[in-house]
VEXSEFI-623764 format. One record per atom (N, C-alpha, C): x, y, z; residue in one letter. Coordinates in steps of 0.02 Angstrom, whole numbers, plus 50000, padded with zeros to 5 digits. Atoms other than C-alpha are relative to their C-alpha. Layout:
// residues N
XYZA ...
// end
This chain:
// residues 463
499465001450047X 496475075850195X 500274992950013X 499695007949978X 497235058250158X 500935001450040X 499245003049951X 498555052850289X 500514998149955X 499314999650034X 500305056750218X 500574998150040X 499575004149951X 501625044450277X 500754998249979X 499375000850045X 503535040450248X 500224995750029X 499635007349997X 504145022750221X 500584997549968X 499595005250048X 505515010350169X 499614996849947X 500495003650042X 504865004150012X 499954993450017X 500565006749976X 503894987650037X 500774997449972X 499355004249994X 505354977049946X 500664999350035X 499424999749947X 506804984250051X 499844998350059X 500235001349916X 505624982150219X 500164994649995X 500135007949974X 505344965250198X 500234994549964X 499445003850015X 506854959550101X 499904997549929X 500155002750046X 505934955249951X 500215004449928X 499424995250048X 506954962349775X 499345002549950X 500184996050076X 505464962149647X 499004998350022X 500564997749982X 503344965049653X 499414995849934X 500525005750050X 501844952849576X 499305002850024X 500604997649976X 500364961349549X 499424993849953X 500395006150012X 499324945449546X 499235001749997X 500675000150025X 497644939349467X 499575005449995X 500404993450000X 497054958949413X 499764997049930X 500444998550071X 495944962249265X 500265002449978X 499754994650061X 496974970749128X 499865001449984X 500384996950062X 496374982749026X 500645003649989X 499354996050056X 497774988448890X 499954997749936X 499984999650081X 497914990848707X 499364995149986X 500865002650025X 496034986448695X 499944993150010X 500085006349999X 496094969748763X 499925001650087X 500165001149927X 495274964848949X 500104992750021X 499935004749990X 496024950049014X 500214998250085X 499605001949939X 496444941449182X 500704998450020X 499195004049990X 498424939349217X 500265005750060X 499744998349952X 499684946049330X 500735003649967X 499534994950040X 501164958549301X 500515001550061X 499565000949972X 502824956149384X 500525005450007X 499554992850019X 503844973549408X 500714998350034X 499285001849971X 505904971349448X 500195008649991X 499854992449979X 506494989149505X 499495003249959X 500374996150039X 505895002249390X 499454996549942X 500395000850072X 505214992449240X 499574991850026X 500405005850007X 503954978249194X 500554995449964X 499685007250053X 504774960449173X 499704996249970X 500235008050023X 503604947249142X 499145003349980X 500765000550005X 501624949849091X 499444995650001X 500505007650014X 500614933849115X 499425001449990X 500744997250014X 498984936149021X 499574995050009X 500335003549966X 498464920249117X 500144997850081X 499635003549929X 498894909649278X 500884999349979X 499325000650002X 500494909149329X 500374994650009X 499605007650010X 501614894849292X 500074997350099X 499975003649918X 501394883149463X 500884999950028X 499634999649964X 503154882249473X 500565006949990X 499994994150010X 503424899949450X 500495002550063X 499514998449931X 505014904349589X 499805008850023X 500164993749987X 504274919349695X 500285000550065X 499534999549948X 505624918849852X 500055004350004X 499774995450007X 506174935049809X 499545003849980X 500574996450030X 504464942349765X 499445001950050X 500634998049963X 503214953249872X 499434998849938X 500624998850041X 501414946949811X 499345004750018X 500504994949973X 499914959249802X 499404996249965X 500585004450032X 498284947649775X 499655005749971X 500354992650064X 497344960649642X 499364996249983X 500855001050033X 495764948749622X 499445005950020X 500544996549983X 494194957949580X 500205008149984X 499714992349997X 495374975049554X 500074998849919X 499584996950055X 495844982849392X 500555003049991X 499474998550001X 497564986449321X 499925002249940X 500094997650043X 497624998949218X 500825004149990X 499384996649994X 499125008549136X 499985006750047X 499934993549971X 499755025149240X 499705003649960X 500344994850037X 498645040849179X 500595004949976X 499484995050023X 499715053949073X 499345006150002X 500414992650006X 498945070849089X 500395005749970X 499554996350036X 499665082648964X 499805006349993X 499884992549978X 498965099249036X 499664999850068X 500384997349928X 498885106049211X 500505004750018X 499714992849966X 499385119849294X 500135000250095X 500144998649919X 500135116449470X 500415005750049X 500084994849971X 500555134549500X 500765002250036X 499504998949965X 502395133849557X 500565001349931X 500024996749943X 503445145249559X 499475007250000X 500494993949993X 502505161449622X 499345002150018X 500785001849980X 500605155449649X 499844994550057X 500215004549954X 500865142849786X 499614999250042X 500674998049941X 499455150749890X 499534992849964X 500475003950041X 498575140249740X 500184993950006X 499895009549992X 499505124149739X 500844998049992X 499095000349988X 501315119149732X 500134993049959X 500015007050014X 502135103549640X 499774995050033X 500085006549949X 502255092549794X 499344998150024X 500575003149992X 500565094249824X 499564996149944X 500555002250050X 499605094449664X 500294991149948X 499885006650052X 500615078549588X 499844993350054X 500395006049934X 500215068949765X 499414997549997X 500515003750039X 498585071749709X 499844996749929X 499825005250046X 498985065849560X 500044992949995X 499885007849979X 499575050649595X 499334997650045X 500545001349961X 498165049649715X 499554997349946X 500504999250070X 497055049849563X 500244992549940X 499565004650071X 498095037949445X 500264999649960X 499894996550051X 498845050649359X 500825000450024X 499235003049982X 500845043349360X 500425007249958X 499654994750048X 501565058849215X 499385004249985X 500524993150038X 500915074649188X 500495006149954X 499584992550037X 501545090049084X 499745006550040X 500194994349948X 501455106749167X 500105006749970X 499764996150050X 501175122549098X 500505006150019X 499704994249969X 502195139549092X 499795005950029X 500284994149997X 501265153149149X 499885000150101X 500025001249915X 501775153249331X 500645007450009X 499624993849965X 502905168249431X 500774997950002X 499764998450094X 504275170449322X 499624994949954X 500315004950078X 503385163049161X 500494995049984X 499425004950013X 504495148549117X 500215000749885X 499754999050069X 505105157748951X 500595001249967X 499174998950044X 506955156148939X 500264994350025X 499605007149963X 507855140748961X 499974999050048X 499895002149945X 508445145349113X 499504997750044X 500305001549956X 506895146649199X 499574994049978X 500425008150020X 506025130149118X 500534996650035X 499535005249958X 507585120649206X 500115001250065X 500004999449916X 507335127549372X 499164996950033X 500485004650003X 505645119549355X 500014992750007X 499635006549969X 506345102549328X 500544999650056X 500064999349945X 507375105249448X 499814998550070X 500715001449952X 506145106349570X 499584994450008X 500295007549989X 505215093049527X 500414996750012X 499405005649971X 506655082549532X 499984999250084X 499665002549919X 506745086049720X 499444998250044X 500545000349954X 504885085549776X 499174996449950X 500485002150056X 503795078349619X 499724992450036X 499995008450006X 502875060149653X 499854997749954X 500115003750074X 502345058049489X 500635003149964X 499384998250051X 503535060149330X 499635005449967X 500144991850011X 503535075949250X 500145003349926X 499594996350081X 503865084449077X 499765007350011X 500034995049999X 503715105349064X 499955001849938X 499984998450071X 503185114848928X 500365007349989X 499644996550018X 504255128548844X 499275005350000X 500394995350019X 503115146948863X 500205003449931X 499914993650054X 503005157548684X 499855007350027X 500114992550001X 502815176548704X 500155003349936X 499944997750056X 502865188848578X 500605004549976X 499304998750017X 504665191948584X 500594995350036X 499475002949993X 505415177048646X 500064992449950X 500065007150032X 505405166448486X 501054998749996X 499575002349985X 507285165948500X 500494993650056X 500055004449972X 507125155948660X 499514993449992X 500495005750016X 505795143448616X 500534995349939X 499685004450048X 506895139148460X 500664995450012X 499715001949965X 508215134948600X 499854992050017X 500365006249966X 507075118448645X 500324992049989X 499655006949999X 507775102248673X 499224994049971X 500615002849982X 506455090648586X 500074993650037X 499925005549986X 507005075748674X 499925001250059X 499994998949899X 506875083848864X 499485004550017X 500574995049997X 505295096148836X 499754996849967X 500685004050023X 503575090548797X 499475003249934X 500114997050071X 503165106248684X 500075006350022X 500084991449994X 502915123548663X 499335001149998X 500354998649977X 501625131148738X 499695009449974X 500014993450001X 500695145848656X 499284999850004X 500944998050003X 499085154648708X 499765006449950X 500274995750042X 498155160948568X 499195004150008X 500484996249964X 496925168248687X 500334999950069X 499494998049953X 497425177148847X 499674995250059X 500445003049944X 496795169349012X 500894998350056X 499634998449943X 497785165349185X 500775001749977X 499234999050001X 499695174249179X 499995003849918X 499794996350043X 499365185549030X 500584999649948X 499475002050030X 500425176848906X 499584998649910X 500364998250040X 499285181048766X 500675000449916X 499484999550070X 500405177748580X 499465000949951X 500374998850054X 499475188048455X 500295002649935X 499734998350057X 500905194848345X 500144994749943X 500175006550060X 500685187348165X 500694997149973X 499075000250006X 502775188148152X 500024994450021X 499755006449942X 502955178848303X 499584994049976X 500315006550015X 501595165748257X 500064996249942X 499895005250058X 502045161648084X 500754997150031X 499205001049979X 503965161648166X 500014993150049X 500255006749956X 503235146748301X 499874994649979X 500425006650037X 502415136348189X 500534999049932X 499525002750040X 503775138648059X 500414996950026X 499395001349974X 505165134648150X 500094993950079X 500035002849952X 504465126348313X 500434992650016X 499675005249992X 505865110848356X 499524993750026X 500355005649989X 504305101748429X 499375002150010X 500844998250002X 502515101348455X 499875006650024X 500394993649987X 501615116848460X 499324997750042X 500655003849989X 500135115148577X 499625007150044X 500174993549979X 498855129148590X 499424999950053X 500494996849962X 497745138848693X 499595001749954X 500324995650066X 496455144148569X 499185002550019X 500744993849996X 495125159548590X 500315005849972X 499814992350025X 495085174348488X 499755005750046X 500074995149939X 495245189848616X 499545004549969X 500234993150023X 494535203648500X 499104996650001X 500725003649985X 492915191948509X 499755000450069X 500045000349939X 493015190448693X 499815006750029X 500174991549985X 493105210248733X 499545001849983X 500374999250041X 491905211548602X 499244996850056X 500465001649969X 490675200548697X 500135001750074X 500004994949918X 491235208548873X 499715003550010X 500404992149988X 490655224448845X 499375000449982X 500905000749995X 488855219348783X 499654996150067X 500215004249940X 488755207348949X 500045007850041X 499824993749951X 489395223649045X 499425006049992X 500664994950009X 488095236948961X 499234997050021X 500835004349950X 486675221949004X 499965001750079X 499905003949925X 487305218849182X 500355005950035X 499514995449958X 488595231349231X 500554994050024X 499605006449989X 489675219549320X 499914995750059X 500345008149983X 488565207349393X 499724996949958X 500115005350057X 488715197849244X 499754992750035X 500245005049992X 487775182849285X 500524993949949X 499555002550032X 488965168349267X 499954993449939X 500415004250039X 487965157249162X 499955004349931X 499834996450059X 488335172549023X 500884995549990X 499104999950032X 490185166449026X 500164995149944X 500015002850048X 489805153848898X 499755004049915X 500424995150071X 489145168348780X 500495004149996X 499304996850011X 490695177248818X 500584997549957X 499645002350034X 491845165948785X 499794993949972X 500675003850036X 490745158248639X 500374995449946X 499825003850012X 491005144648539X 500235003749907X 499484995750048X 491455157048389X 500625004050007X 499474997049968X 492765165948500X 500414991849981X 499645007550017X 493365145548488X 500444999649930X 499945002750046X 493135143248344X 500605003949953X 499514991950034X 494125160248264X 500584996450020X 499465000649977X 495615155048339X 500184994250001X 499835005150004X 495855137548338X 499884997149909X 500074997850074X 495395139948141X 500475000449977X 499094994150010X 496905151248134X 500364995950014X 499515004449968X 498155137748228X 499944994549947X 500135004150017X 497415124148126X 500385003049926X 499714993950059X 497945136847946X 500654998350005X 499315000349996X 499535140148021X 500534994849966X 499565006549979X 500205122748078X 499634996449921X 500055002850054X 499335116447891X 500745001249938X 499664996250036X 500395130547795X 500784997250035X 499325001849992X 502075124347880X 500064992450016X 499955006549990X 501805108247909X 500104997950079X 499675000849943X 501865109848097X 499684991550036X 500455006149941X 501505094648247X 499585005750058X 500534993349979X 499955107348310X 499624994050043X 500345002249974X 499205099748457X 499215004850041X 500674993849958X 497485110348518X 499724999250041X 500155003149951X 497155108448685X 499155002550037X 500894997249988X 495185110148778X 499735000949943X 500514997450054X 494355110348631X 499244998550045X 500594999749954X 492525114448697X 499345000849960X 500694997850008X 491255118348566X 499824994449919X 500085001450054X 490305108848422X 500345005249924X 499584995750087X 491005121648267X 500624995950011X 499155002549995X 492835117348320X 500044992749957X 500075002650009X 492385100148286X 500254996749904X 499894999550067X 492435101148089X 500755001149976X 499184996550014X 494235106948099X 500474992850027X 499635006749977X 494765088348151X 499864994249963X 500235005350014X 494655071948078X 500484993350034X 499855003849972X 494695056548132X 500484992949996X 499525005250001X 496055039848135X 500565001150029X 499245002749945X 497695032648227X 500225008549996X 499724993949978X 498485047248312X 500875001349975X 499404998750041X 500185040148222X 500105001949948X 500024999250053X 499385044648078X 500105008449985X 500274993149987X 499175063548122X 500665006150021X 499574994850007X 500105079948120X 499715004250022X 500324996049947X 498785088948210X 499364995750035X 500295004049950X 497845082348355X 499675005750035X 500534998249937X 496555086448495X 499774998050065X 499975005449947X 496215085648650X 499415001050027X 500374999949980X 494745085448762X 500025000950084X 499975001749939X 494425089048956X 499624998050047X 500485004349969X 493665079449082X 499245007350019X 500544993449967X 492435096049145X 499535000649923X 500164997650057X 491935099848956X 499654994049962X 500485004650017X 491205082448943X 499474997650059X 500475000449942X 490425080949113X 499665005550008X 500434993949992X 489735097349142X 499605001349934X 500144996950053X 488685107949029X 499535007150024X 500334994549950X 487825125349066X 499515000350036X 500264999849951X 486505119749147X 500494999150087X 499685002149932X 487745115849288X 500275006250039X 500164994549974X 487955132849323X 499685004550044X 500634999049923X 486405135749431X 500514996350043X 499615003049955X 487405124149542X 500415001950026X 499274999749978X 489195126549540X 500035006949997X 499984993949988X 489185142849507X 500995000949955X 499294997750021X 491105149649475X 500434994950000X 499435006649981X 491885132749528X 499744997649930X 499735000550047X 491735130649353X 500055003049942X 499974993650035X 492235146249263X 500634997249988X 499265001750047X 493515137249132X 500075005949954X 499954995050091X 494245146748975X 500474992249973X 500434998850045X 493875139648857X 499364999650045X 500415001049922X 492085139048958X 499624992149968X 500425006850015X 490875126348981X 499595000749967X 500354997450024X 489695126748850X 499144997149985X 500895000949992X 487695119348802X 500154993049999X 499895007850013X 487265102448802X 500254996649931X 499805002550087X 487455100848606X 500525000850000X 499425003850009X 489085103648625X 500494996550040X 499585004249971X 489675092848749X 499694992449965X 500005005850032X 488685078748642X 500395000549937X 499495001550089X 489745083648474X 500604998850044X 499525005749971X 491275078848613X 499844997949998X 499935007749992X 490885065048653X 499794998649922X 499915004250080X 490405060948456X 500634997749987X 499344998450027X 492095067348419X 500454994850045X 499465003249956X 493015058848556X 499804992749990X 500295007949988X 492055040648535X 500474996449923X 499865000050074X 492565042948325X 500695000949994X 499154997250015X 494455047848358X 500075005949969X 499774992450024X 494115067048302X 500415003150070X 499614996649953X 494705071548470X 500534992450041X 499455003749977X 496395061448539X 500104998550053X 499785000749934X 496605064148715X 499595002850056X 500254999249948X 495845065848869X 500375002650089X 499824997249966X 496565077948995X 499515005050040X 500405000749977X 496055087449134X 500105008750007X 499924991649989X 496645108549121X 500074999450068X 499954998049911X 497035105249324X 500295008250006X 499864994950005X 497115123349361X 499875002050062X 500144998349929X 496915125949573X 499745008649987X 500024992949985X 496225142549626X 499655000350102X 500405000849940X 495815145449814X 499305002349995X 500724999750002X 493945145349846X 500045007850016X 500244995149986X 493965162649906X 500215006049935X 499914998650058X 494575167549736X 499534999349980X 500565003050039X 493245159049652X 499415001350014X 500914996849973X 491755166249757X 500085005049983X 500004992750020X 492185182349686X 499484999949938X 500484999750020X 490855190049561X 500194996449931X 499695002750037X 491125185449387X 500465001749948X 499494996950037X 492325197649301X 500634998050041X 499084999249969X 493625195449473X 499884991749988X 499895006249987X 493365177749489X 500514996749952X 499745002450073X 494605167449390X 500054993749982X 500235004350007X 494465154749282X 500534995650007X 499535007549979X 495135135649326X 499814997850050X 500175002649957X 494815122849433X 500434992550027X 499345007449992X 495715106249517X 499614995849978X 500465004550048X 495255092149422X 500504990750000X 499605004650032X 496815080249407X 499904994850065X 500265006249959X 496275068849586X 499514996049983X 500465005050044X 494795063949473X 499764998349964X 500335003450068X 494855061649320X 499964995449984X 500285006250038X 494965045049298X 499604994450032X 500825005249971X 493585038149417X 499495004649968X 500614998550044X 492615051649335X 499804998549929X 500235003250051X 492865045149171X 499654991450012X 500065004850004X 492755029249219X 499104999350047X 500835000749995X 491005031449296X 499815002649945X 500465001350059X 490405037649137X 500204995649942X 500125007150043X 490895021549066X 499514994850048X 500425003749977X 489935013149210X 499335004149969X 500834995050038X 488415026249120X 499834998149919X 499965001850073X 488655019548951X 500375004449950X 499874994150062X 489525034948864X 500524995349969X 499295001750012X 491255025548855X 500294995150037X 499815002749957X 492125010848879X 500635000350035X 499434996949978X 493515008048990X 500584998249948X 499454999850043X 494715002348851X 500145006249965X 500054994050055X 494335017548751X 500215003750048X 499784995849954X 494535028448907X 500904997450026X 499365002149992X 496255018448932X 500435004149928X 499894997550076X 496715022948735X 500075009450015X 499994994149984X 496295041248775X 500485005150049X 499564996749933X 497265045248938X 500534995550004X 499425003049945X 498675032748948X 500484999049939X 499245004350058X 499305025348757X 499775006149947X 499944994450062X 498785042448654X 500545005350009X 499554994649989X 499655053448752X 500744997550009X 499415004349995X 501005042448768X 500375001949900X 499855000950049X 501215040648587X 500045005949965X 500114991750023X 500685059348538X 500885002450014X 499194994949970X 502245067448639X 500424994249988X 499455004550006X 503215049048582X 500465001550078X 499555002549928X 503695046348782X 500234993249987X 499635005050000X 504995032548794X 499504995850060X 500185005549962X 504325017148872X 499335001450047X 500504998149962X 502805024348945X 499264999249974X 500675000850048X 500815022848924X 499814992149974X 500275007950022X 500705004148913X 500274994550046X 499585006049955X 500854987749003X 500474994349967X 499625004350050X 502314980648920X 500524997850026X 499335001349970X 503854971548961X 500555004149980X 499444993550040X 505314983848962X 499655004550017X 500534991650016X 504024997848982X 500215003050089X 500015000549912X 504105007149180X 499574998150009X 500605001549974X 502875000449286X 499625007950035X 500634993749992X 501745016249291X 499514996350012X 500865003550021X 500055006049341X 499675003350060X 500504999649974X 498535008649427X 499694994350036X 500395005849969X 497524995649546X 499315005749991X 500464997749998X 495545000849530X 499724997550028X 500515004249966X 494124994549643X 499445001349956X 500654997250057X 492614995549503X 499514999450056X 500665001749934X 491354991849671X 500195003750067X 499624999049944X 492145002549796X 499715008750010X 500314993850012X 490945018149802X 500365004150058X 499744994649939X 491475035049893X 499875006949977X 500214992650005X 491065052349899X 500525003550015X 499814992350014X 492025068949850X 499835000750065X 500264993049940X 492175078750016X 500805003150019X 499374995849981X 493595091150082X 500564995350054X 499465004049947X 494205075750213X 500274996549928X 499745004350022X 494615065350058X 500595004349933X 499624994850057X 495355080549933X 500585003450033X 499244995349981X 497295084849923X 500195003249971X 499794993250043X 497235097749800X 500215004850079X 499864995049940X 498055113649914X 499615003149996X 500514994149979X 496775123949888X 499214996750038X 500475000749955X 495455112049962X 499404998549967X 500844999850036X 493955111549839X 500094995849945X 500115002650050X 493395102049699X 499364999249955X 500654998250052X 491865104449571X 499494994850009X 500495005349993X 491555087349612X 499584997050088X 500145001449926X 491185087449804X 499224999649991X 500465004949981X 489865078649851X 499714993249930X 500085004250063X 489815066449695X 500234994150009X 499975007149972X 489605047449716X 500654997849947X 499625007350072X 490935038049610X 500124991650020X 499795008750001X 490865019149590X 500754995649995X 499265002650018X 492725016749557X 500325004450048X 499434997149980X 494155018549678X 500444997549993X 499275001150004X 496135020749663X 500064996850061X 499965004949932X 496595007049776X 500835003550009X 499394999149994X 498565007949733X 500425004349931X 499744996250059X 499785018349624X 500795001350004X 499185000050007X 501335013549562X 500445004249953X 499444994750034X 502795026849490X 500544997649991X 499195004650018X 504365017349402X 500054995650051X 499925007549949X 503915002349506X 499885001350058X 499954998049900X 503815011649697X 499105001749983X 500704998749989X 502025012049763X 500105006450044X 499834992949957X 501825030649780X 499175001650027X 500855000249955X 499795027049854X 499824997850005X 500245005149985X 499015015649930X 499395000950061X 500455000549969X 497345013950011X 499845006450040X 500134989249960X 497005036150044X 500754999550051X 499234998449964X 498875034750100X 500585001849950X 499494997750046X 500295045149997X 500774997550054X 499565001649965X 501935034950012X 500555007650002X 499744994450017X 503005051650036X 500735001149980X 499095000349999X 504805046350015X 500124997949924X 499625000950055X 504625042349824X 499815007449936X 499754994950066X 505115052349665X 499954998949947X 499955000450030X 504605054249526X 500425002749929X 499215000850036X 505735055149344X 499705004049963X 500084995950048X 505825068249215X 499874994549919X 500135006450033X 505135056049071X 500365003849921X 499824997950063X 505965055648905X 499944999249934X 500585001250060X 505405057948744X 500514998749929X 499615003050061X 505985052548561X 499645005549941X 500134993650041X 505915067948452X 500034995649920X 
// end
């Protein structure tokens, strides 16, 4: 595990008030240029998208020479699951956003389906909360639906919650919303984005019990893509898509996984749009051959499915049918996950690397890194309308990233701080490493070292 340490931040040590992250490579709002980016407490002041004026007064300025590195905006990840309260065996805030940040991933959203479900006010604000006291990245929470608490969901602040959260297929925490009351009542009425889970269950059971009369229940887990099949997808994210048409909702659909789905999206500016999509890093890297391999360490819902349709993603995602690029972080301890394939359950940790794993398959040709910037840092930004976030701008926080594009390293259990220890990707070369990672200006990682004394902010949004 990386060495976790607690400092005076660098400007208070050594007297210096404000931070020059000199001669990096920018990549933001589709432009790659050489300049340097000057942060004064929390926010970005200055952006030089060349050399810096010679007589440029830096007395009062720690410099960080960045040649040869990339600076990229902070990653927004707008689903993961880090399991607190009630599942901490699995993962806990303080850890899973450490790895976070570890990763490059400055704001994430988090879902409800944790011990109490976070489905009444109260308990969504004992969540923040929490983070407030132990988070290193910034944080937003999503409001849970159930099928009798649309009175609380309609409670939602849209300016301090990120959305409402309903699963229209059941999977971890049994929070399954199938009444047709409650769902026209969500999508009519919802105060802010709706953003689903989508598998139709009566499909799912349906294909259970023919895997079960084959197999009994050593379902071979390389069926779980025939289980939960890309018409179980499709049924249900169909239906959401209907809904949120018929009321006019902001319907975001999260994992989308199979070519059919596909057709149910089209493509241009995400400001243009009233329903959106998202994509996750596993569902474009994997595909069922990977199964022989991994085995259960990657038993998603939605699942992973054939090669054809992880190439209609990436169509979809290159064309702007799909919006965002997130990562379903969902911990489970390994000894969970070696179970057969009915106990085993599905999810996996994902959010320490998603964005060297995207960003090696832009060193592969799928994608470049502007587009992978666009995807993870200024869509989701702009989707959930976060204040000042998702871009390198003056005024904006300094959320950034340092990258080494030449700085190869291998996946193994000494370098992974998920709590549960594992990752899908162990033993996997990547060409790109997180050098440094800044949170409202404080460097909360630096060189496989988590600074541990900073905090990150509940981020706020413009309904």
């Amino acid at each position: 595990m990386a060495f976790i340490y607690s400092l005076t931040l660098l400007h208070i040590k050594t007297g210096k008030m404000k931070t020059l992250i000199k001669d990096a490579t920018i990549i933001n709002e589709g432009l790659r240029f050489k300049g340097s980016v000057l942060i004064d407490g929390e926010t970005i002041e200055k952006v030089f998208p060349q050399k810096m004026p010679a007589n440029f007064d830096l007395s009062d300025t720690e410099v960080i020479d960045s040649s040869g590195l990339l600076l990229l905006p902070g990653v927004i990840d707008d689903q993961v699951h880090f399991r607190e309260p009630g599942l901490t065996h699995k993962g806990e805030i303080a850890t899973e956003s450490r790895a976070a940040a570890a990763g490059g991933v400055t704001t994430y959203m988090e879902m409800p389906n944790t011990i109490p479900q976070a489905v009444t006010q109260e308990e969504l604000e004992k969540k923040y909360d929490r983070a407030a006291e132990v988070s290193a990245a910034n944080y937003s929470f999503y409001m849970g639906a159930t099928n009798d608490n649309l009175d609380e969901v309609l409670k939602t602040d849209p300016s301090k919650v990120c959305g409402i959260k309903v699963f229209m297929g059941s999977s971890t925490g049994n929070m399954l919303v199938d009444d047709e009351e409650t769902l026209s009542g969500i999508f009519k009425n919802a105060p802010t984005l709706v953003a689903t889970h989508c598998e139709d269950e009566a499909t799912i059971k349906e294909n259970s019990e023919i895997a079960r009369q084959r197999y009994g229940e050593n379902v071979p887990i390389s069926r779980h893509c025939h289980i939960r099949s890309d018409e179980a997808c499709y049924k249900s994210s169909s239906k959401a898509v209907e809904l949120a048409s018929k009321f006019d909702t902001r319907l975001h659909v999260l994992h989308l996984s199979s070519a059919k789905e596909m057709s149910l999206f089209s493509p241009g500016k995400i400001s243009d749009k009233k329903i959106t999509a998202e994509v996750c890093v596993h569902h474009l890297w994997f595909d069922e051959r990977d199964y022989i391999e991994k085995g259960t360490r990657i038993k998603w819902n939605p699942s992973i499915k054939c090669s054809s349709d992880k190439e209609a993603l990436w169509e979809a995602l290159l064309t702007d049918k799909l919006d965002v690029i997130a990562t379903d972080h969902a911990p489970h301890t390994i000894e969970e996950k070696n179970n057969s394939y009915f106990k085993a359950p599905s999810g996996g940790p994902l959010v320490q690397h998603s964005l060297v794993a995207m960003l090696e398959m832009s060193k592969n040709g799928f994608i470049s890194v502007e587009k992978i910037i666009q995807k993870m840092c200024h869509a989701p930004a702009d989707l959930f309308r976060i204040e000042k976030r998702g871009y390198i701008r003056e005024g904006y926080y300094a959320d950034l990233v340092l990258v080494d594009p030449n700085d190869s390293w291998m996946v193994s259990p000494a370098n992974i701080l998920y709590k549960c220890g594992w990752s899908p990707f162990e033993g996997t070369k990547f060409s790109h490493k997180v050098v440094s990672t800044f949170v409202n200006g404080k460097k909360v990682f630096e060189n496989n070292c988590i600074v541990e004394s900073t905090r990150g902010l509940r981020i706020a949004l413009n309904p």
